[in-house]
Each structure stands twice: as C-alpha cells, then as structure tokens.
PDB file of N, CA, C and O in Angstrom, chain B, residues numbered from 101:
ATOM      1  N   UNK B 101       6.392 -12.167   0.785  1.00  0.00           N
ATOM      2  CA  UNK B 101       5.784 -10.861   0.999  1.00  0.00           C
ATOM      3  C   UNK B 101       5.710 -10.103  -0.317  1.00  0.00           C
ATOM      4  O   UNK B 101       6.372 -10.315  -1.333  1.00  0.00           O
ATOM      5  N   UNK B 102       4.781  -9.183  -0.106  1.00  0.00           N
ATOM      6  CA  UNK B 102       4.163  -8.150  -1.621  1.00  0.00           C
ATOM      7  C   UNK B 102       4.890  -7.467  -1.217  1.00  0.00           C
ATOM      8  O   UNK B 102       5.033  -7.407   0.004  1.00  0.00           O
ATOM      9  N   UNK B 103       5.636  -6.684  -2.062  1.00  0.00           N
ATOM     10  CA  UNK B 103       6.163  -5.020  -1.288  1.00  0.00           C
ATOM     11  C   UNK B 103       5.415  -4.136  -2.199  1.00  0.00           C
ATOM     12  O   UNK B 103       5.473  -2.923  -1.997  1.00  0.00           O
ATOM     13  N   UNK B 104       4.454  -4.779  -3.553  1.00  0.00           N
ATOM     14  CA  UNK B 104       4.229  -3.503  -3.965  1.00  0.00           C
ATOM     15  C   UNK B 104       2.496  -3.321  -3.049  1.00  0.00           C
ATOM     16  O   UNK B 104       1.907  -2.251  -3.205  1.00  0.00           O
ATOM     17  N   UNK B 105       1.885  -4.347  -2.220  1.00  0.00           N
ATOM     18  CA  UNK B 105       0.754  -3.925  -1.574  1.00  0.00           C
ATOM     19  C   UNK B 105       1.000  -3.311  -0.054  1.00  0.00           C
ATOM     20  O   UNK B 105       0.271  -3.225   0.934  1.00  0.00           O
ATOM     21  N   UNK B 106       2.252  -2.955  -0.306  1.00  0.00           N
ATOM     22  CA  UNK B 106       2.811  -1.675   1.398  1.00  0.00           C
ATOM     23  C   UNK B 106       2.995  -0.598   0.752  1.00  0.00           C
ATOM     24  O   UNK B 106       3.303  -0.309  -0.405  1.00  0.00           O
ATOM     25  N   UNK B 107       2.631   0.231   2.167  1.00  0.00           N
ATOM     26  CA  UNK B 107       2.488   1.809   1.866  1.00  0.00           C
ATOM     27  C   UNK B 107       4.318   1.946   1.484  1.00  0.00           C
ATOM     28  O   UNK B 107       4.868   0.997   0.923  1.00  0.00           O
ATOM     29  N   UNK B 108       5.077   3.147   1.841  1.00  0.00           N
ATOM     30  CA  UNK B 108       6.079   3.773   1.778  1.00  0.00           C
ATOM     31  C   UNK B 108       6.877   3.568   3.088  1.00  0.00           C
ATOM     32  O   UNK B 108       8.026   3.140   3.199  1.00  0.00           O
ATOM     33  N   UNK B 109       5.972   3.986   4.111  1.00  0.00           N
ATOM     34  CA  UNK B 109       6.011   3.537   5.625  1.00  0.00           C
ATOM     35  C   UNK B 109       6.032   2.406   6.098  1.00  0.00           C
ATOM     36  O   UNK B 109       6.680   2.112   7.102  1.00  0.00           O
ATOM     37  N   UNK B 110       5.157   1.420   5.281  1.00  0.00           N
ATOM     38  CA  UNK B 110       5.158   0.294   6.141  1.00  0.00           C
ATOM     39  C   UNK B 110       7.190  -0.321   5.431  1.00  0.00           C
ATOM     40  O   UNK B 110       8.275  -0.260   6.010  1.00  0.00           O
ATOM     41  N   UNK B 111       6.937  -0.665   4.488  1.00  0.00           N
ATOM     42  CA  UNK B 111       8.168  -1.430   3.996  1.00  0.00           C
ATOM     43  C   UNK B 111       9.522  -0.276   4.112  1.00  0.00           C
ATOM     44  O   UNK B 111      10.581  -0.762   3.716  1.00  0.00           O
ATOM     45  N   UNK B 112       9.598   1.062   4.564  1.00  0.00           N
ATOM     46  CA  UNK B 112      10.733   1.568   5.182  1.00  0.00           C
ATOM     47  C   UNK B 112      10.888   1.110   6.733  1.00  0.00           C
ATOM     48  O   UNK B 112      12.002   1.179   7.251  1.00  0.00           O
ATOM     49  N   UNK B 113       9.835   0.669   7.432  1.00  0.00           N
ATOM     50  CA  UNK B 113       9.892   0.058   8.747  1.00  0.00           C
ATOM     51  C   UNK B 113      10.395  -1.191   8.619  1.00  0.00           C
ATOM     52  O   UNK B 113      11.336  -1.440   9.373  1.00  0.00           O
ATOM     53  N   UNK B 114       9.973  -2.224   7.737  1.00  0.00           N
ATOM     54  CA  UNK B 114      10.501  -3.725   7.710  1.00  0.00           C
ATOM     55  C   UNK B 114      11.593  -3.163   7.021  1.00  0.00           C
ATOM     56  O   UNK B 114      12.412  -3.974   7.454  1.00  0.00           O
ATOM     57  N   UNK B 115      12.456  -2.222   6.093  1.00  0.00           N
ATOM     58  CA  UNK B 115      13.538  -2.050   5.897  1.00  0.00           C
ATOM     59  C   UNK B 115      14.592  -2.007   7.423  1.00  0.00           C
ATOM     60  O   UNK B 115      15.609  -2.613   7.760  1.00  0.00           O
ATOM     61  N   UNK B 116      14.021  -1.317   7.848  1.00  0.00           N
ATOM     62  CA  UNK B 116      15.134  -0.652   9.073  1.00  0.00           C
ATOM     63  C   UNK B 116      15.051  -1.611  10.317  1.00  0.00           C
ATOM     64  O   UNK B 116      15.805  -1.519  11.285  1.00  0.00           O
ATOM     65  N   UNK B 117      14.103  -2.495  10.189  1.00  0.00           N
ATOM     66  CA  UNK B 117      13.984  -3.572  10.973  1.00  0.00           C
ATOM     67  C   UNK B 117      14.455  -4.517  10.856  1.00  0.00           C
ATOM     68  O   UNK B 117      14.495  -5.349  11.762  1.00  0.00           O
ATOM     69  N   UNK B 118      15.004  -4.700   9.600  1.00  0.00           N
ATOM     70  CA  UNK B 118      15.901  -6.073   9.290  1.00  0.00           C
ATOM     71  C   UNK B 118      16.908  -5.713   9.045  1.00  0.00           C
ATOM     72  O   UNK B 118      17.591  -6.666   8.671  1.00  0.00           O
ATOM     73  N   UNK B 119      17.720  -4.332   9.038  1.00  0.00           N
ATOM     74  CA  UNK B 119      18.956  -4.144   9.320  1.00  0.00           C
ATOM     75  C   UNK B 119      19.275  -4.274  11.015  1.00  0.00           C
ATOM     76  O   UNK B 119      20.219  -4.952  11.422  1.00  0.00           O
ATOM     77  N   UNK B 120      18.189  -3.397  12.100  1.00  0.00           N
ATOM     78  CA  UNK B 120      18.676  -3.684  12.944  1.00  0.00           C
ATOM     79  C   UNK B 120      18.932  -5.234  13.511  1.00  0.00           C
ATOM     80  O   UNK B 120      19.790  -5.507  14.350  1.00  0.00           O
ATOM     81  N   UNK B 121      18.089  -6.129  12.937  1.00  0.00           N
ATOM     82  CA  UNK B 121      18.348  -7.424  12.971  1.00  0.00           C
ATOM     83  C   UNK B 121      19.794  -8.031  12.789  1.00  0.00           C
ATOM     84  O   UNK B 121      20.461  -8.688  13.588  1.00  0.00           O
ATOM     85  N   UNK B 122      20.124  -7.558  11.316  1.00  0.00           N
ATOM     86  CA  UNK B 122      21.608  -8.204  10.587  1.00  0.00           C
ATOM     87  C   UNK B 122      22.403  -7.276  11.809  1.00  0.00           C
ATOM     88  O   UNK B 122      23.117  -7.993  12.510  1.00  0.00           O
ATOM     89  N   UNK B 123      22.411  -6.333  12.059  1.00  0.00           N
ATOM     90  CA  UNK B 123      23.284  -5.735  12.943  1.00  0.00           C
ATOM     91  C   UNK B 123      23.781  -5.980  13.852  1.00  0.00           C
ATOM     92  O   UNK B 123      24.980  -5.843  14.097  1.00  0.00           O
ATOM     93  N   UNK B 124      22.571  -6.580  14.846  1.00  0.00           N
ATOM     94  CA  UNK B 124      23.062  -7.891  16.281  1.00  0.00           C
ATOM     95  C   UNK B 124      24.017  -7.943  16.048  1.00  0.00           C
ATOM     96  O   UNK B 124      24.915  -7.204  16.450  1.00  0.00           O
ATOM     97  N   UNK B 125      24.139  -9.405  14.869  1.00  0.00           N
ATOM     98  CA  UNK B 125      24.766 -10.287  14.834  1.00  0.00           C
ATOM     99  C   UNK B 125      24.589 -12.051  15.071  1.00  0.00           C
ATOM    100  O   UNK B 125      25.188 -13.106  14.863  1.00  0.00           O
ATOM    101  N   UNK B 126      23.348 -11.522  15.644  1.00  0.00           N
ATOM    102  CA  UNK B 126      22.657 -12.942  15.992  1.00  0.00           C
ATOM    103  C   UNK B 126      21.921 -13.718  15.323  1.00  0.00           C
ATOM    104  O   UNK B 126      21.382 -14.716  15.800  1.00  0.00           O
ATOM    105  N   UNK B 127      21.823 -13.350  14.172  1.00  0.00           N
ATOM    106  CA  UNK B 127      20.702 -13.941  13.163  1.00  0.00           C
ATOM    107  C   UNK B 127      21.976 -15.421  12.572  1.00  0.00           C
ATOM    108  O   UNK B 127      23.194 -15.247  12.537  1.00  0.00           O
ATOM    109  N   UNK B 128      21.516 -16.304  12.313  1.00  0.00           N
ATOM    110  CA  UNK B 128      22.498 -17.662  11.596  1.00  0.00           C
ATOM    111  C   UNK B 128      22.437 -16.822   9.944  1.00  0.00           C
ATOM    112  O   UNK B 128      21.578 -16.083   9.463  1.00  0.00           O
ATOM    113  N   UNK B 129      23.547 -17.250   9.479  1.00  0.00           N
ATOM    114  CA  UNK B 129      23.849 -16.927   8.112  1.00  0.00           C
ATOM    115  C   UNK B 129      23.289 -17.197   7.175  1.00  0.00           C
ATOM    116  O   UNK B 129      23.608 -16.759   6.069  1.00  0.00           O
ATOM    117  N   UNK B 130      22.410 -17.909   7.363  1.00  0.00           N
ATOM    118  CA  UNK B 130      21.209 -18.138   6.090  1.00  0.00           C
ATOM    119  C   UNK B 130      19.992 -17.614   6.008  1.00  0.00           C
ATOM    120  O   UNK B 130      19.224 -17.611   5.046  1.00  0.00           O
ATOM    121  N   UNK B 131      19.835 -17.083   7.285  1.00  0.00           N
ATOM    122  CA  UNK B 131      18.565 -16.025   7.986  1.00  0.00           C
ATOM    123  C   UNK B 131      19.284 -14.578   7.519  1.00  0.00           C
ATOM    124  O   UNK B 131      18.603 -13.581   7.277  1.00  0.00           O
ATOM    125  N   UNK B 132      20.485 -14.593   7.444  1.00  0.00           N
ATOM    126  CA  UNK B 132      21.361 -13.210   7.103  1.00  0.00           C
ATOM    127  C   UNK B 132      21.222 -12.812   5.873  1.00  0.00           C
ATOM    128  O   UNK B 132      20.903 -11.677   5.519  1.00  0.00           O
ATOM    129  N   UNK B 133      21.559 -14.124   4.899  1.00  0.00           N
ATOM    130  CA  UNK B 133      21.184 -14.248   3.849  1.00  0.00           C
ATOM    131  C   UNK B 133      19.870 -13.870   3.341  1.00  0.00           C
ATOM    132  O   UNK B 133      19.748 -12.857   2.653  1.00  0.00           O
ATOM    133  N   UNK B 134      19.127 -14.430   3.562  1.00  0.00           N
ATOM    134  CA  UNK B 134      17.636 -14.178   3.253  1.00  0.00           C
ATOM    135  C   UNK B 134      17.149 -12.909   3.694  1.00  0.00           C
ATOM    136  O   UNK B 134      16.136 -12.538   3.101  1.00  0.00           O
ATOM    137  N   UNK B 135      17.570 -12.188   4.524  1.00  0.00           N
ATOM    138  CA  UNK B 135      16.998 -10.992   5.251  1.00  0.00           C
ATOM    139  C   UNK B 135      18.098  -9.729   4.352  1.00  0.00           C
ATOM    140  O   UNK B 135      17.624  -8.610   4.156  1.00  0.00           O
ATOM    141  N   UNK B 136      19.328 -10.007   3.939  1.00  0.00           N
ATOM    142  CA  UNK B 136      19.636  -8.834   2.994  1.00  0.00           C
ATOM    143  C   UNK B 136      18.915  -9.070   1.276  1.00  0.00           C
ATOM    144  O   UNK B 136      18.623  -8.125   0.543  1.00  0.00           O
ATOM    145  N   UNK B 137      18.725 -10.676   0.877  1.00  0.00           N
ATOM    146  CA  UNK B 137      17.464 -10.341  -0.332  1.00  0.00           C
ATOM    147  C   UNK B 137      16.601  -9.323  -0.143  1.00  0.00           C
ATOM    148  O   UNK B 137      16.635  -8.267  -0.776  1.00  0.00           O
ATOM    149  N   UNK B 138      15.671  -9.652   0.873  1.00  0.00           N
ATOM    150  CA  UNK B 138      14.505  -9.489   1.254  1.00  0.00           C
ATOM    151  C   UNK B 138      14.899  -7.423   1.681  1.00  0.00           C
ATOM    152  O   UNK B 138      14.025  -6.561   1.583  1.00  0.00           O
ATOM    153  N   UNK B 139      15.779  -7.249   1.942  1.00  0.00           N
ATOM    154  CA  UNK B 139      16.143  -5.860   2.090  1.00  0.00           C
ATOM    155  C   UNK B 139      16.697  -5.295   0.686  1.00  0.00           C
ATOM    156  O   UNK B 139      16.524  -4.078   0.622  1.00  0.00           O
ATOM    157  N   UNK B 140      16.983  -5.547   0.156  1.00  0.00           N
ATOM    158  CA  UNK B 140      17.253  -5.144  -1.507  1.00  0.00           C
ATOM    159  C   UNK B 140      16.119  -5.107  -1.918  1.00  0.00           C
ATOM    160  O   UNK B 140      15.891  -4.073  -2.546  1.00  0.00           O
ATOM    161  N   UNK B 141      15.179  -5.880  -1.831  1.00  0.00           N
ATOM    162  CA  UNK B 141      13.837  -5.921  -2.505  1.00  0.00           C
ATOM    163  C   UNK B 141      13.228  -4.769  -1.782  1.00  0.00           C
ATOM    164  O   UNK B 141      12.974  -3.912  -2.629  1.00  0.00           O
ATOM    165  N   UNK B 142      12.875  -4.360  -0.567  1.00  0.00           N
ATOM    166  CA  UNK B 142      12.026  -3.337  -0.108  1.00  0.00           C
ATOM    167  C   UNK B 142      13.035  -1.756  -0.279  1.00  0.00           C
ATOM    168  O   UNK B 142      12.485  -0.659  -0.376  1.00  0.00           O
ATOM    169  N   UNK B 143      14.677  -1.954  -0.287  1.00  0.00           N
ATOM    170  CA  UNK B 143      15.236  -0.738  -0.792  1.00  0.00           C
ATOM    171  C   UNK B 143      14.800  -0.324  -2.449  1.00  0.00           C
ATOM    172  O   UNK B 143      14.545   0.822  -2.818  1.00  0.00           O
ATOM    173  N   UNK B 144      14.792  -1.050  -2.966  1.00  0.00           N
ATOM    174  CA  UNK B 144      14.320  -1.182  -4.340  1.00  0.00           C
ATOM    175  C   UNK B 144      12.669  -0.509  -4.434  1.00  0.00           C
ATOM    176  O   UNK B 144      12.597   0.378  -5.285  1.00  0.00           O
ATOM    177  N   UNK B 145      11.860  -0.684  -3.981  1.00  0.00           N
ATOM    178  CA  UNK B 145      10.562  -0.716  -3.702  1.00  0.00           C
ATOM    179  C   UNK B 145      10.609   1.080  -3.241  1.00  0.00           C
ATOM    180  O   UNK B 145      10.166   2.073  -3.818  1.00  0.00           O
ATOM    181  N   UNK B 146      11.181   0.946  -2.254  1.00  0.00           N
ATOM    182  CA  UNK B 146      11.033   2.555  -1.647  1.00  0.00           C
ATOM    183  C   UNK B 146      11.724   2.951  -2.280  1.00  0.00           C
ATOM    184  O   UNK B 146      11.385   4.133  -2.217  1.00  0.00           O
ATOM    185  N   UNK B 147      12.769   2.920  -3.124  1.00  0.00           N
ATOM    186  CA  UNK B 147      13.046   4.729  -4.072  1.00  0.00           C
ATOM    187  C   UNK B 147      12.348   4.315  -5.058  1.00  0.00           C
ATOM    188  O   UNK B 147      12.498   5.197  -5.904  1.00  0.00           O
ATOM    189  N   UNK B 148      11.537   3.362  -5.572  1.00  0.00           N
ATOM    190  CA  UNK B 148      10.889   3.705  -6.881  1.00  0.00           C
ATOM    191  C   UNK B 148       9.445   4.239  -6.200  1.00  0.00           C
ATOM    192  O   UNK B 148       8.767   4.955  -6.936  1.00  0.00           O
ATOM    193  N   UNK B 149       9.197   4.104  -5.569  1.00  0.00           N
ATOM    194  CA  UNK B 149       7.992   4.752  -4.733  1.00  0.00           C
ATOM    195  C   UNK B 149       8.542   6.389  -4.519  1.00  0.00           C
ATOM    196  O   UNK B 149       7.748   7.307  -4.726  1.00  0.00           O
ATOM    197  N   UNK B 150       9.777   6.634  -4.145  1.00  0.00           N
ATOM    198  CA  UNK B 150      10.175   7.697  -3.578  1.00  0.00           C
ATOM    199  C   UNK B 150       9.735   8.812  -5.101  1.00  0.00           C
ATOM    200  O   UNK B 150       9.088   9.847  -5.260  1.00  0.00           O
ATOM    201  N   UNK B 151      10.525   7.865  -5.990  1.00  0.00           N
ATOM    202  CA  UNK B 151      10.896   8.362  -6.978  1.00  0.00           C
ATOM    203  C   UNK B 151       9.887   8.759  -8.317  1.00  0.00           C
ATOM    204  O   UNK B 151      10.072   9.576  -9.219  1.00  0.00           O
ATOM    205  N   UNK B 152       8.515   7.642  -8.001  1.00  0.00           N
ATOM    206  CA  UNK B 152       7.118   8.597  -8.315  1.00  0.00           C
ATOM    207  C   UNK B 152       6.905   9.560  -7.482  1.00  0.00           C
ATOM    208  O   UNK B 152       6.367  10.458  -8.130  1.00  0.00           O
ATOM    209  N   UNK B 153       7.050   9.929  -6.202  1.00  0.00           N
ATOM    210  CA  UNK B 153       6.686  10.924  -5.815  1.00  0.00           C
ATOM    211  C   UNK B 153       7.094  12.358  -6.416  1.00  0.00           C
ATOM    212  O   UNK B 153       6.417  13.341  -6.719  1.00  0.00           O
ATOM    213  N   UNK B 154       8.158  12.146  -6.455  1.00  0.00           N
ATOM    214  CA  UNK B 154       9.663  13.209  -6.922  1.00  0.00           C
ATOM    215  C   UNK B 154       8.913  13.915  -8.280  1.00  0.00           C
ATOM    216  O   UNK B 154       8.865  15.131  -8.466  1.00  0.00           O
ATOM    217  N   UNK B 155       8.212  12.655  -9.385  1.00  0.00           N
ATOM    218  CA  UNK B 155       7.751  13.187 -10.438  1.00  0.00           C
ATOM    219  C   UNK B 155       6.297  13.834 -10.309  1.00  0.00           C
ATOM    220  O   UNK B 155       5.879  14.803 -10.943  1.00  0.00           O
ATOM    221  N   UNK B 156       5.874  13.365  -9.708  1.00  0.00           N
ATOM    222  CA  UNK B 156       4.437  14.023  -8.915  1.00  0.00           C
ATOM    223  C   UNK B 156       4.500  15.488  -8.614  1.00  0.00           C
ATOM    224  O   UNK B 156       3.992  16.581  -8.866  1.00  0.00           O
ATOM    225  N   UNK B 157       5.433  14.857  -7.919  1.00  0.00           N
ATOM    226  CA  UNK B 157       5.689  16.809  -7.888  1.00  0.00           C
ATOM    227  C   UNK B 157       6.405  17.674  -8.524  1.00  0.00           C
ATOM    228  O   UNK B 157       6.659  18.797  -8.090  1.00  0.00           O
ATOM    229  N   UNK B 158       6.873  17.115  -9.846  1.00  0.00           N
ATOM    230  CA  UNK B 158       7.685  18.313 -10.910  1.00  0.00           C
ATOM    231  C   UNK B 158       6.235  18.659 -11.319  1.00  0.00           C
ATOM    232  O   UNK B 158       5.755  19.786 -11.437  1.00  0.00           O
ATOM    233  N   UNK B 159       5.358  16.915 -11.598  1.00  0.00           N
ATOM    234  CA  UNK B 159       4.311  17.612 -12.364  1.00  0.00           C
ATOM    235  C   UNK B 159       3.251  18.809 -12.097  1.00  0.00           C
ATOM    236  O   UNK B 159       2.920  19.749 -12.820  1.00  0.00           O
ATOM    237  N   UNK B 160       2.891  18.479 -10.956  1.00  0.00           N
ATOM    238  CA  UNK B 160       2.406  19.458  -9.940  1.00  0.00           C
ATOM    239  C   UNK B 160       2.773  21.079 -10.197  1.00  0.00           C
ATOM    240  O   UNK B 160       2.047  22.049 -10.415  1.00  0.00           O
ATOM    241  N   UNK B 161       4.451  20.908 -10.052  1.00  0.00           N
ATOM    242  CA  UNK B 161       4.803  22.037 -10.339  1.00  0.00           C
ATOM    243  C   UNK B 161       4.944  22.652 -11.732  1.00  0.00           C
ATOM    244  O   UNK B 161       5.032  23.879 -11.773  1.00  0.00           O
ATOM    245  N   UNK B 162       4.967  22.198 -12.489  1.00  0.00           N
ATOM    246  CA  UNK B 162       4.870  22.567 -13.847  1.00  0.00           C
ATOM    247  C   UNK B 162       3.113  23.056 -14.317  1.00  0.00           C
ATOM    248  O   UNK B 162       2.879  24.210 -14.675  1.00  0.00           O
ATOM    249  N   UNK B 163       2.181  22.152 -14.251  1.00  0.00           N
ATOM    250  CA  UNK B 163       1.168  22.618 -14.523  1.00  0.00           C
ATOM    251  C   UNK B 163       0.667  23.838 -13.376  1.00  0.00           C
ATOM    252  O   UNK B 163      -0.421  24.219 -13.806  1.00  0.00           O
ATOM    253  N   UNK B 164       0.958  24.530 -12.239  1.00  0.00           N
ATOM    254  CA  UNK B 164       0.568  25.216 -11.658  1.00  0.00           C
ATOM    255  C   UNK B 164       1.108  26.614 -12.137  1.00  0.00           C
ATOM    256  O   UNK B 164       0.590  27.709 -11.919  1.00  0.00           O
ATOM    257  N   UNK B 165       2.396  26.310 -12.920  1.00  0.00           N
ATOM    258  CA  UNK B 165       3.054  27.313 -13.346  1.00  0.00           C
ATOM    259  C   UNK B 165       2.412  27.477 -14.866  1.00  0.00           C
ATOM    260  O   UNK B 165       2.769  28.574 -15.296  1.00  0.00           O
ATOM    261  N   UNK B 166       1.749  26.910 -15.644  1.00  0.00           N
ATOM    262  CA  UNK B 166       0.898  27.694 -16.590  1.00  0.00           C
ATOM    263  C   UNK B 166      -0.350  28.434 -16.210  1.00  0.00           C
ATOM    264  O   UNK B 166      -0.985  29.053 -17.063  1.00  0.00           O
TER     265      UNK B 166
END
C-alpha cells in the first residue's frame, strides 16, 4: 500500500482498524507482526500530514497579519 496516495482520513481509518484488529487478539503473530509495521507506517504518514497542516496555518496566520 501507498500511504502517501491516501487522504488524512482514509489512512487514520486503516490506522484504527488495524489496531482494533491487534486488539482481538485473534490475528496469528505474523499477521500481528505485519499489521503493527504497516501501523507505524500510516502513524508516521498522519502526523507528517498533520504536521503540514499545523504549518499551513501559522502561514496563513502570519501573512493575514501583515
């Protein structure tokens, strides 16, 4: 999977979807495995997404204030 061709929304949904997964308990340990990579990668993804936003809007706010 791309995480950088998902919105913000989509890959915070497959985030929270593959925790409730690991959470069961039912997943085999190599599916466990692979599904907390695969969740580091889309946590990773959404705060740097978050985290252009964050600057978006200092900038926003800075040029409105000249």
């Amino acid at each position: 999977m791309e995480e950088n061709k998902l919105s913000f929304e989509e890959a915070y949904k497959q985030l929270t979807d593959l925790v409730k997964k690991m959470e069961s308990g039912e997943m085999p340990l190599d599916q466990s495995v692979a599904a907390y990579e695969q969740g580091i990668k889309l946590k990773a993804y959404c705060e740097q997404m978050l985290k252009e936003a964050e600057l978006k809007i200092e900038e926003l706010k800075v040029s409105s204030q000249q």
